[in-house]
C-alpha positions in Angstrom: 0.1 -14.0 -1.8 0.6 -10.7 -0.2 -0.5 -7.4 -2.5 1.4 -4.5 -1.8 -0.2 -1.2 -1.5 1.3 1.9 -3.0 1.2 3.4 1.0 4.1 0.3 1.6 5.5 0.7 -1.0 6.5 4.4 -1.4 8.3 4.1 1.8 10.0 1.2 1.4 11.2 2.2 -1.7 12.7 5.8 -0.3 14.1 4.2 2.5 11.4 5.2 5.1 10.9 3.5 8.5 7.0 3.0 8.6 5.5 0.1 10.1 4.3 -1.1 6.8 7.9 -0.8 5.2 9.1 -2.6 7.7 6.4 -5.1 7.2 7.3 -5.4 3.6 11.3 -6.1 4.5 9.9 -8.9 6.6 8.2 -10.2 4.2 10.6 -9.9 1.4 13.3 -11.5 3.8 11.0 -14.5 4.3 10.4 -15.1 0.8 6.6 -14.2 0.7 5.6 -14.3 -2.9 4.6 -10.8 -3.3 2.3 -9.2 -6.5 1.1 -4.5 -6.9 -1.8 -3.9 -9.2 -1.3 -1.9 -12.5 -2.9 1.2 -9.8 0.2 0.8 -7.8 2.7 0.9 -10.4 1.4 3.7 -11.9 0.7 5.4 -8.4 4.6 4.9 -7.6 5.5 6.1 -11.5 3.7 9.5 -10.9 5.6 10.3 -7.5 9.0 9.8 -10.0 10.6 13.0 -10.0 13.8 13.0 -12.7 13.8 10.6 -15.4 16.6 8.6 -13.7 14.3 7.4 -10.9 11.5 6.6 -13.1 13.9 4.3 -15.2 15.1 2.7 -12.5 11.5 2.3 -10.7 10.2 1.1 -13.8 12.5 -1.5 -14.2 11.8 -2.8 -10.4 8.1 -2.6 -11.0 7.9 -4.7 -14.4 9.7 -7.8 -12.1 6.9 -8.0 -9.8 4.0 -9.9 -10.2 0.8 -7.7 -11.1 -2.4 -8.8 -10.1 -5.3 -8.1 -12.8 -8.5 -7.6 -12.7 -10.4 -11.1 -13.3 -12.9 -9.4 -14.9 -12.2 -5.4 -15.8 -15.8 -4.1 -15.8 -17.3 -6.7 -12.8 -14.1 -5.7 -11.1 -14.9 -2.0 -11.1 -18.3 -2.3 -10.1 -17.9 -4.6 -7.2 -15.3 -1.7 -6.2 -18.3 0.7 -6.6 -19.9 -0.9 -4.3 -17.4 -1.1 -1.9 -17.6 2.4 -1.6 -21.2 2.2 -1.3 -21.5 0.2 1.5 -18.6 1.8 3.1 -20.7 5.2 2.9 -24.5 3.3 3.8 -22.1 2.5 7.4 -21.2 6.0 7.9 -17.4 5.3 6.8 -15.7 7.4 5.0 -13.4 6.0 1.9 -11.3 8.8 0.8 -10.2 7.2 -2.4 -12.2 5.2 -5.1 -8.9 3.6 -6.1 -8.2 1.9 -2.9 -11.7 0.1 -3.5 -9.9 -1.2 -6.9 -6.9 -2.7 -5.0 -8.9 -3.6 -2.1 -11.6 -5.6 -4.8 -8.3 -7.4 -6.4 -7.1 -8.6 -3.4 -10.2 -9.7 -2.6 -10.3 -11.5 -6.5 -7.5 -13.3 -5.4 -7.6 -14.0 -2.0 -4.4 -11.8 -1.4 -3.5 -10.2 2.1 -3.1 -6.4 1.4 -0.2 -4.8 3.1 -0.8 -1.1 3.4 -0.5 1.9 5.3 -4.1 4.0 4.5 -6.8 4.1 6.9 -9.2 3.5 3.5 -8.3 0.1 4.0 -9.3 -0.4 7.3 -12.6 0.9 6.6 -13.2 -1.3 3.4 -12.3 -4.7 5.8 -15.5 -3.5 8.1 -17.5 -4.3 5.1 -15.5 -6.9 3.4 -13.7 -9.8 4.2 -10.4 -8.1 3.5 -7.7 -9.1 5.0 -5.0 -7.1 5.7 -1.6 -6.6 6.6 0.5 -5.3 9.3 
């Protein structure tokens, strides 16, 4: 399973050449079984900007797999202390929500495809694995 960040995703959806985007055409033209988190969809929702786009966005969003927090509450504290650890090693996580989506990947053993430096930090003080 391969959980696709909002920082793939953007791109890929504009049309944008990034590494990642690229990554996630790979991926899609091999088949991976792909899943976003309910922090991605409404990440990619916000950047809508006419009604037309966020209908059609919204429509290719609901046919993905999401991936839930096992447990809402244990979730966001083990995401606390993502970013707790991250700042005891000196790194700096710019966003709390990347801990979210990095903790769900982590609850479901999902490679997280991404293009945010936040993630590379989290995977020095998790077992995260990551993608490209």
């Amino acid at each position: 399973m391969i959980l696709v960040d909002t920082s793939a995703l953007l791109p890929f959806l504009s049309g944008r050449s990034t590494r990642a985007s690229e990554a996630l055409a790979d991926v899609l033209s091999e088949g991976a079984e792909i899943a976003l988190t309910p922090i991605v969809v409404q990440e990619v929702l916000q950047g809508a900007r006419e009604d037309k786009e966020w209908k059609r966005v919204r429509s290719y969003l609901l046919t993905q797999d999401i991936l839930l927090p096992r447990d809402s509450l244990a979730t966001h504290v083990a995401a606390a202390r993502i970013y707790y650890d991250c700042r005891r090693r000196g790194l700096t996580v710019r966003s709390t929500l990347d801990c979210v989506v990095a903790q769900i990947a982590l609850e479901h053993g999902a490679h997280l495809l991404h293009d945010d430096r936040d993630y590379e930090a989290i995977a020095r003080v998790r077992a995260l694995k990551t993608l490209p």
